[in-house]
N, CA, C and O atoms as CSV, one atom per row, in Angstrom:
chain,resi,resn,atom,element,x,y,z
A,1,UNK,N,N,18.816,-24.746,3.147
A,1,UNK,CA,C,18.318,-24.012,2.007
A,1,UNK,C,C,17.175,-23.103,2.458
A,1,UNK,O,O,16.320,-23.476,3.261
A,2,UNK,N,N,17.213,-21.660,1.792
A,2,UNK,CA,C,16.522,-20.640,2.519
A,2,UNK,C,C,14.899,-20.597,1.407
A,2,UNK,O,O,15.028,-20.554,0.184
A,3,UNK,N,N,13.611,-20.614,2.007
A,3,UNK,CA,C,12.191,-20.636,1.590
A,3,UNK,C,C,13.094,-20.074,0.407
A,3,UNK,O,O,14.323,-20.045,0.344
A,4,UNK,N,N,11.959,-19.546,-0.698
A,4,UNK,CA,C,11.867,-18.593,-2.130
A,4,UNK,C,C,11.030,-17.662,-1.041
A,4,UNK,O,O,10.265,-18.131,-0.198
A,5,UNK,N,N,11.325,-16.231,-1.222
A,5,UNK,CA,C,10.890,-15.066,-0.471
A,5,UNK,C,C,9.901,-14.733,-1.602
A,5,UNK,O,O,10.027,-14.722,-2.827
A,6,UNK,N,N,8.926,-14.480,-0.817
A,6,UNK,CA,C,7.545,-13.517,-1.484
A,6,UNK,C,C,8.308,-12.203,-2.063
A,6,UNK,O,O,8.991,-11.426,-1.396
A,7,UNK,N,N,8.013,-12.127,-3.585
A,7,UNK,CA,C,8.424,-10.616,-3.386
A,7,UNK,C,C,7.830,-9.482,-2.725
A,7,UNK,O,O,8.441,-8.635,-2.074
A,8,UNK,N,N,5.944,-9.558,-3.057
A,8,UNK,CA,C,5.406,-8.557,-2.337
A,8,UNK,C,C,5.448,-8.354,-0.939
A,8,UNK,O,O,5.129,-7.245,-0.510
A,9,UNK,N,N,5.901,-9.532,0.081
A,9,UNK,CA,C,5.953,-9.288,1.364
A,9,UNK,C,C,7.432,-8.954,1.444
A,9,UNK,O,O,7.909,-8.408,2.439
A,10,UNK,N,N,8.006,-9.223,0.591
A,10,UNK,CA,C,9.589,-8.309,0.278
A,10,UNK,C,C,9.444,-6.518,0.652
A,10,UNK,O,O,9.842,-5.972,1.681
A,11,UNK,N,N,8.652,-5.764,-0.701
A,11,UNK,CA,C,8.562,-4.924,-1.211
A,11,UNK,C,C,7.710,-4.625,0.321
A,11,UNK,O,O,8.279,-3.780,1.013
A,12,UNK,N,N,6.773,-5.055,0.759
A,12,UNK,CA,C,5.901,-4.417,1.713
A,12,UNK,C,C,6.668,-4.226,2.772
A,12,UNK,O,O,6.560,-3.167,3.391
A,13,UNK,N,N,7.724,-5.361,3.242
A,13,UNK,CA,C,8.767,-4.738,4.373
A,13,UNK,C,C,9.467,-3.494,4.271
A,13,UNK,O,O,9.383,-2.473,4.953
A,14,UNK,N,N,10.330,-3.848,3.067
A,14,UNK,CA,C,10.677,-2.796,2.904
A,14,UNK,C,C,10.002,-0.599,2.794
A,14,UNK,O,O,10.572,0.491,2.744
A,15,UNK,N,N,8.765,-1.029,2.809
A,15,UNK,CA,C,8.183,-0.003,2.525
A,15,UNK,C,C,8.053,0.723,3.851
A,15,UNK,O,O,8.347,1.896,4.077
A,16,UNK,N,N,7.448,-0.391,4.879
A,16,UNK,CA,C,7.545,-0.444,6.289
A,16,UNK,C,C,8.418,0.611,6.857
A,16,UNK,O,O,8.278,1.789,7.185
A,17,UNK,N,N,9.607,-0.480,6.843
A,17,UNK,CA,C,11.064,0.307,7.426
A,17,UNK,C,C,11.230,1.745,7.011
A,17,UNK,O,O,11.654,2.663,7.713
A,18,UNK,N,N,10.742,1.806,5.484
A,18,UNK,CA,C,10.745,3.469,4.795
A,18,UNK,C,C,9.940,4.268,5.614
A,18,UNK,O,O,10.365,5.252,6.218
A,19,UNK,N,N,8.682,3.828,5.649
A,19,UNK,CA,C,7.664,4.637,7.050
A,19,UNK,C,C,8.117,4.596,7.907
A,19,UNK,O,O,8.311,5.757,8.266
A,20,UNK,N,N,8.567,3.767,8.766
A,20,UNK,CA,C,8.797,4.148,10.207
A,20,UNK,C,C,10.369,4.746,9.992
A,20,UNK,O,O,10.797,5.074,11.099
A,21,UNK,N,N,11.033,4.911,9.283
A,21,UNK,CA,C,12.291,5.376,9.526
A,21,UNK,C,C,11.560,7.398,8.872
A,21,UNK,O,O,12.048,8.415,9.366
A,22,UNK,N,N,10.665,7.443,8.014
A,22,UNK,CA,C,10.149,8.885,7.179
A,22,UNK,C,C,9.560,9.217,8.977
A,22,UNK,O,O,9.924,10.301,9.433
A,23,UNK,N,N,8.605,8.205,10.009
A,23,UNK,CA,C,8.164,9.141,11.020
A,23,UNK,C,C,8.719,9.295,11.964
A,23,UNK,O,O,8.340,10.108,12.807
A,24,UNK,N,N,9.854,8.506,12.106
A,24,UNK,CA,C,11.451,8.830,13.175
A,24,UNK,C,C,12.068,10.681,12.719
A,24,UNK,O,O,12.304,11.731,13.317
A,25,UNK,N,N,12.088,10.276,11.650
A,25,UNK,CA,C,12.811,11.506,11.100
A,25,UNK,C,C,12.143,12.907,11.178
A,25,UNK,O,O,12.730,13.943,11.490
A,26,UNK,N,N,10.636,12.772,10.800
A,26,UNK,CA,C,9.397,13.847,10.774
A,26,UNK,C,C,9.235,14.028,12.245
A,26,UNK,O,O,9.512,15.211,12.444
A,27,UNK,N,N,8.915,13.437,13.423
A,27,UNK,CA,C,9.238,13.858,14.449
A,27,UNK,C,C,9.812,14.221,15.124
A,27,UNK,O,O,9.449,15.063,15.944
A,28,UNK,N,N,11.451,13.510,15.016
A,28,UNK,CA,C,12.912,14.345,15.420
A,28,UNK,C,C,12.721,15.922,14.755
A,28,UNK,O,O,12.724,16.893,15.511
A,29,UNK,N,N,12.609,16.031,13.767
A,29,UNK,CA,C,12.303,17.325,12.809
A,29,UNK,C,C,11.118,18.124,13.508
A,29,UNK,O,O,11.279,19.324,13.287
A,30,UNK,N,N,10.289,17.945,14.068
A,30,UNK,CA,C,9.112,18.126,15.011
A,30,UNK,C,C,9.710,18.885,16.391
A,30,UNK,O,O,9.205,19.933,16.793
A,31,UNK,N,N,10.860,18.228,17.080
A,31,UNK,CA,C,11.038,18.353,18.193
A,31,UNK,C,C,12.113,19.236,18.210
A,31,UNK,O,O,12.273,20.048,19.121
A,32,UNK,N,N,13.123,19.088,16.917
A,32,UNK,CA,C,14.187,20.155,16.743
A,32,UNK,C,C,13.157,21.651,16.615
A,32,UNK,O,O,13.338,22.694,17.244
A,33,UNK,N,N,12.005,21.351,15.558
A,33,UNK,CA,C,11.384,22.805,15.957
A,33,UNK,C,C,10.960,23.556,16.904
A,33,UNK,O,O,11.241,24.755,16.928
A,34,UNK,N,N,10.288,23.027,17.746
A,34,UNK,CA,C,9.942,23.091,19.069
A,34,UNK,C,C,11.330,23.962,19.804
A,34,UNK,O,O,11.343,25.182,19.969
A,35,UNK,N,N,12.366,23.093,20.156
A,35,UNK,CA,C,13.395,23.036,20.660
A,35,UNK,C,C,13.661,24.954,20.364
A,35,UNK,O,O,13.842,25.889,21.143
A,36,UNK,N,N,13.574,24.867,18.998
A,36,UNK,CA,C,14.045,25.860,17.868
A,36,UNK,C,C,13.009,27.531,18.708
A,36,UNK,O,O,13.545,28.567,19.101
A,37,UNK,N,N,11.595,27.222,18.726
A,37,UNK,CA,C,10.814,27.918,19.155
A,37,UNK,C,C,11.098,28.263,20.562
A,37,UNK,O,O,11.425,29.421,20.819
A,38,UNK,N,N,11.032,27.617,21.250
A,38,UNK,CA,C,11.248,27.585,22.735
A,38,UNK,C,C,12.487,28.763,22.943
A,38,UNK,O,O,12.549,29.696,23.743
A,39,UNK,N,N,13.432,28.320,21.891
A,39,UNK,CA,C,14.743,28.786,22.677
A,39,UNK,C,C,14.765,30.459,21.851
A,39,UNK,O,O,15.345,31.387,22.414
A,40,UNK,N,N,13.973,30.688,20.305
A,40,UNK,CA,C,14.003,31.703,20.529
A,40,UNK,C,C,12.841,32.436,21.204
A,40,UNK,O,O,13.011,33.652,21.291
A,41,UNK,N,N,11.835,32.012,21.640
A,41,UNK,CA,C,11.044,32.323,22.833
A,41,UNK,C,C,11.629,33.180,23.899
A,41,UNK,O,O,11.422,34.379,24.088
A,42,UNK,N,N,12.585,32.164,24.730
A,42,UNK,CA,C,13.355,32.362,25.704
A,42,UNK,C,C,14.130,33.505,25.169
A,42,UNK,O,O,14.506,34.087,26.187
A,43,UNK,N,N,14.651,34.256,23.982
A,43,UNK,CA,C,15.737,35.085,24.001
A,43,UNK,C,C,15.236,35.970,22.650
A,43,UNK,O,O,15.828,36.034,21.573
A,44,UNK,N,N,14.323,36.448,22.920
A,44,UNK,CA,C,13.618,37.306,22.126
A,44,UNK,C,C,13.598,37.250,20.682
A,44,UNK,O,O,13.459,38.211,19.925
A,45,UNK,N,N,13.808,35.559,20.250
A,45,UNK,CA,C,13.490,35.888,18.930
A,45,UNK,C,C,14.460,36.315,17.532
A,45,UNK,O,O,14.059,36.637,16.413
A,46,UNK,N,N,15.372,36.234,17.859
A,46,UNK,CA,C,16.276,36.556,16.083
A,46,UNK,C,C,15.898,35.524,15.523
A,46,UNK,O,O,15.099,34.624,15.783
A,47,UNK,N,N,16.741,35.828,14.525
A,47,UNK,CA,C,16.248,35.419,12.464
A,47,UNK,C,C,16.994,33.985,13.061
A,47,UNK,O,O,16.225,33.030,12.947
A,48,UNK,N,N,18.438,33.589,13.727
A,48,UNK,CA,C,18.300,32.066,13.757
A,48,UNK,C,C,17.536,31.531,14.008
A,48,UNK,O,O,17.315,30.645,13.183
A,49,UNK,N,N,16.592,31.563,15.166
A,49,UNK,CA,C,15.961,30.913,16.109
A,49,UNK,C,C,14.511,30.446,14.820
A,49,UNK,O,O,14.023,29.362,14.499
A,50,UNK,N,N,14.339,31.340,14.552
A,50,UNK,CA,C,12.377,31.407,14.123
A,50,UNK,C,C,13.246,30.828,12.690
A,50,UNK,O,O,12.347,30.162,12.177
A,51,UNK,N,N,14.179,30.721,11.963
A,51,UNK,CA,C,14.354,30.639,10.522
A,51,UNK,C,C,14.375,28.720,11.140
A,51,UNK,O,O,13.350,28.086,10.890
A,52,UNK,N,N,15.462,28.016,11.843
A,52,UNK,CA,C,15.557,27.083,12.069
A,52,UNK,C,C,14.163,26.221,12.448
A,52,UNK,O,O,14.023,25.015,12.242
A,53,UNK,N,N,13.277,27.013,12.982
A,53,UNK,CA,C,11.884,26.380,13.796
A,53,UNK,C,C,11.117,26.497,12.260
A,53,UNK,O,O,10.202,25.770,11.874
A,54,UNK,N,N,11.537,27.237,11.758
A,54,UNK,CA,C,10.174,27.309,10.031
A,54,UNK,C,C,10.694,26.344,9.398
A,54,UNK,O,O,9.959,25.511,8.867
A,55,UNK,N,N,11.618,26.280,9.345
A,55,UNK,CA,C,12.467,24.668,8.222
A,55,UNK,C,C,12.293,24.071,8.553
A,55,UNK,O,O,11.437,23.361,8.025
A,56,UNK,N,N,12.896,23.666,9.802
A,56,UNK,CA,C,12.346,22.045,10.550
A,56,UNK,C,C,10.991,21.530,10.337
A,56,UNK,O,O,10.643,20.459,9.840
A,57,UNK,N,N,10.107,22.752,10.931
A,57,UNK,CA,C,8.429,22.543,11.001
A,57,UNK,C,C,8.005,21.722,9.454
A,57,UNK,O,O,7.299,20.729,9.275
A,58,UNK,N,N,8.725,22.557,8.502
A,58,UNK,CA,C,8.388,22.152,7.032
A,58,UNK,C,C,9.169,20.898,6.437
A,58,UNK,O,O,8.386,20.146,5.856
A,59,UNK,N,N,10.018,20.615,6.423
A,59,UNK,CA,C,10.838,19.898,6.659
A,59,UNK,C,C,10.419,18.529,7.155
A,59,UNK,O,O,10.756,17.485,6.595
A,60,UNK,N,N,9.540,18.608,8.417
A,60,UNK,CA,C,9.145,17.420,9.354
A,60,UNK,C,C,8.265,16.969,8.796
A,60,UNK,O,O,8.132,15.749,8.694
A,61,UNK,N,N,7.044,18.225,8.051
A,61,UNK,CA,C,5.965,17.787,7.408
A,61,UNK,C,C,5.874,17.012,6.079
A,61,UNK,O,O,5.020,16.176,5.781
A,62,UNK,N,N,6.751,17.375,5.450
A,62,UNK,CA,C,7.234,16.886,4.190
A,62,UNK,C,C,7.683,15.631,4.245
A,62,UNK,O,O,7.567,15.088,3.147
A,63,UNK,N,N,8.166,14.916,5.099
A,63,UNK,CA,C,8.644,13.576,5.836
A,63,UNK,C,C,7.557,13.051,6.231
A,63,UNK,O,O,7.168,12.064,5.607
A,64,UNK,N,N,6.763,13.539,7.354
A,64,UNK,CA,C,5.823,12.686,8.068
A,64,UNK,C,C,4.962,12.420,7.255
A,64,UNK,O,O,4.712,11.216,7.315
A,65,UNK,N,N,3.982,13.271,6.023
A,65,UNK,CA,C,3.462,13.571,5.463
A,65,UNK,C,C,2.925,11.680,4.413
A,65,UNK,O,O,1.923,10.966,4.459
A,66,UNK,N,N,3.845,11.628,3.866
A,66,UNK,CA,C,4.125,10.358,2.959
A,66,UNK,C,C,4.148,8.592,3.803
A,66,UNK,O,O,3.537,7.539,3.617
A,67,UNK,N,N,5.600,9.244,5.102
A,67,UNK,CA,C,5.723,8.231,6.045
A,67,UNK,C,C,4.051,7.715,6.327
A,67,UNK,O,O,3.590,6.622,5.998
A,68,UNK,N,N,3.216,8.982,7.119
A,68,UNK,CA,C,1.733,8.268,7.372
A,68,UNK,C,C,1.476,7.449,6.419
A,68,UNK,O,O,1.590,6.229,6.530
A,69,UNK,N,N,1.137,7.994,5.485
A,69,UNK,CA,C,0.492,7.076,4.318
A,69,UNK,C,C,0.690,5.994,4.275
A,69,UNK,O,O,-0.055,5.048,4.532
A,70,UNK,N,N,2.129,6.036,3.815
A,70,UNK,CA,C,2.786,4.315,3.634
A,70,UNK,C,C,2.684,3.527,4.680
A,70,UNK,O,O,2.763,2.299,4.686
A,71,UNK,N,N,2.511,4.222,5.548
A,71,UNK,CA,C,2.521,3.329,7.236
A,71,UNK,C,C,0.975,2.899,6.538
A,71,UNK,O,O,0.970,1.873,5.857
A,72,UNK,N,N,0.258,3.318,6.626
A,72,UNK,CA,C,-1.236,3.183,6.862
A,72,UNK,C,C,-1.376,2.154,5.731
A,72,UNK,O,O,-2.077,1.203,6.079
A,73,UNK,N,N,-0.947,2.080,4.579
A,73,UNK,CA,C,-0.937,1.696,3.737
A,73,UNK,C,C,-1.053,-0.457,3.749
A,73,UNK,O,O,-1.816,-1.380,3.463
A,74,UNK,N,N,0.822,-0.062,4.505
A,74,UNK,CA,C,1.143,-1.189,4.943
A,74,UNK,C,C,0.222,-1.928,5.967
A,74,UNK,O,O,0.053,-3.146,6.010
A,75,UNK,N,N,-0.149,-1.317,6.501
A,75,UNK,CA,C,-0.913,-2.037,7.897
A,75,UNK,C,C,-2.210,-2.494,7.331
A,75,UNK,O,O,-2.408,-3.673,7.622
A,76,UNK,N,N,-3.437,-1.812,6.418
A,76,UNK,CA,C,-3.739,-2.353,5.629
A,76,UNK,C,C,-3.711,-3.435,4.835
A,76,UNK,O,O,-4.643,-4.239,4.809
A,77,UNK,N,N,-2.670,-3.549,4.139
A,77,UNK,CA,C,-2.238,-4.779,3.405
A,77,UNK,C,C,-1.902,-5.619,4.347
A,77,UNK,O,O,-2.002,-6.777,3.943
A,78,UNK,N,N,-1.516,-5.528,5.519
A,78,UNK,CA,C,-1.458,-6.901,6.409
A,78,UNK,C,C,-2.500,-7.508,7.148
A,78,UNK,O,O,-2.608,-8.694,7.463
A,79,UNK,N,N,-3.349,-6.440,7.419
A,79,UNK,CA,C,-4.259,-6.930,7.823
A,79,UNK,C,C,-5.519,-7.573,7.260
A,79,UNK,O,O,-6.300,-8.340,7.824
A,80,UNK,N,N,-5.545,-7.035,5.887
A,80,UNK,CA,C,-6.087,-7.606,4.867
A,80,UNK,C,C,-6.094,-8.999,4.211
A,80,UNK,O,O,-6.938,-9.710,3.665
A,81,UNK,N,N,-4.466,-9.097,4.575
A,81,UNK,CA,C,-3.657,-10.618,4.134
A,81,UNK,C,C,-4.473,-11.810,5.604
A,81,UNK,O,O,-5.040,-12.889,5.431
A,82,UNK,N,N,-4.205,-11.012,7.040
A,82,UNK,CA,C,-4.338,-11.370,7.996
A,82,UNK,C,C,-5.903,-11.972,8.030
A,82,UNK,O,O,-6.142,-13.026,8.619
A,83,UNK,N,N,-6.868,-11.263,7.396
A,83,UNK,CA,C,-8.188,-11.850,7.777
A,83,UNK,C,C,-8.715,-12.214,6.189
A,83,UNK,O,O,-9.937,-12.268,6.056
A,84,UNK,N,N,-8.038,-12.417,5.211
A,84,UNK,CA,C,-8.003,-13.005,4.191
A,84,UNK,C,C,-9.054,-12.266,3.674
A,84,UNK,O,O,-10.065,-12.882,3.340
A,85,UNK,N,N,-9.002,-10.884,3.524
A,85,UNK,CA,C,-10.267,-9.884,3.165
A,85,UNK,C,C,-9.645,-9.073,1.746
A,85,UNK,O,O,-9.712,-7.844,1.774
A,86,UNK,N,N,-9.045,-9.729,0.514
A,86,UNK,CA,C,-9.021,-9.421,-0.454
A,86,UNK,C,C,-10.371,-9.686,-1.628
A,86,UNK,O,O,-10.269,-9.284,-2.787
């Protein structure tokens, strides 16, 4: 027979996984821009190159943006739990 699960250490995992999967994504999105810049760097620049590197860039931020938070958030609340500092 399985414990009764905390919900809030439920809800807080889950929030977790949401952050680190929002700063997987915001950085892949980070590196596609880059990628994006570089290559129209390398080849003077058309409307694909710089349009793909402006979305991504925005795109990544809009992701990472929240991900921090909730990351920060979470780590907080554990460590809080951790040194019994409520």
């Amino acid at each position: 027979m399985t414990p009764p699960s905390d919900p809030v250490l439920e809800r807080r995992r889950r929030l977790a996984r949401l952050a680190r999967t929002g700063r997987r994504a915001g950085y892949s999105l980070y590196g596609v821009s880059l990628a994006a810049f570089a290559t129209g760097f390398a080849t003077g620049f058309t409307s694909a190159p710089a349009t793909i590197a402006a979305v991504t860039l925005v795109a990544g931020s809009v992701l990472l943006l929240p991900a921090i938070i909730i990351g920060y958030g979470v780590s907080a609340a554990d460590r809080a739990d951790r040194n019994d500092d409520w």
